[in-house]
N, C-alpha and C positions, 0 to 999 in steps of 0.2 A: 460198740455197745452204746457210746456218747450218743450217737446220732439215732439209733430206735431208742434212747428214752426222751431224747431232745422231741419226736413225732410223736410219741405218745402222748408224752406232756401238751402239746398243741393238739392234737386228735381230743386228748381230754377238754381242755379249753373250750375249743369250738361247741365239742359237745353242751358242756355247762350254759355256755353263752345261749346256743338255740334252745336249751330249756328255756333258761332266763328271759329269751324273748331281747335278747342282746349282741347276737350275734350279728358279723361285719364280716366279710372278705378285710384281709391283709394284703402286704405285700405279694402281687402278682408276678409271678417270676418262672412260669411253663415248667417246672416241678411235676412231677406226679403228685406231693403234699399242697401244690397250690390247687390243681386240677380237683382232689377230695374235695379242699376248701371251698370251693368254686361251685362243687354240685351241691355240696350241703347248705351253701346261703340259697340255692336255688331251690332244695327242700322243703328248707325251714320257712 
């Protein structure tokens, strides 16, 4: 349960960030949660 609220919490984030107009890639690490992160700075 730690760990899908620990991704949600960052799924949130990232989200906020690309409103923001603040969003960064973090830490790359072949995750499937890095991979999301990866397509979404590629979105935003």
């Amino acid at each position: 349960m730690f760990k899908n609220k620990k991704i949600f919490n960052r799924l949130d984030k990232m989200l906020d960030d690309g409103i923001n107009g603040t969003f960064e890639e973090t830490d790359y690490d072949e995750s499937k949660l890095s991979s999301i992160e990866s397509k979404w700075y590629r979105y935003l």
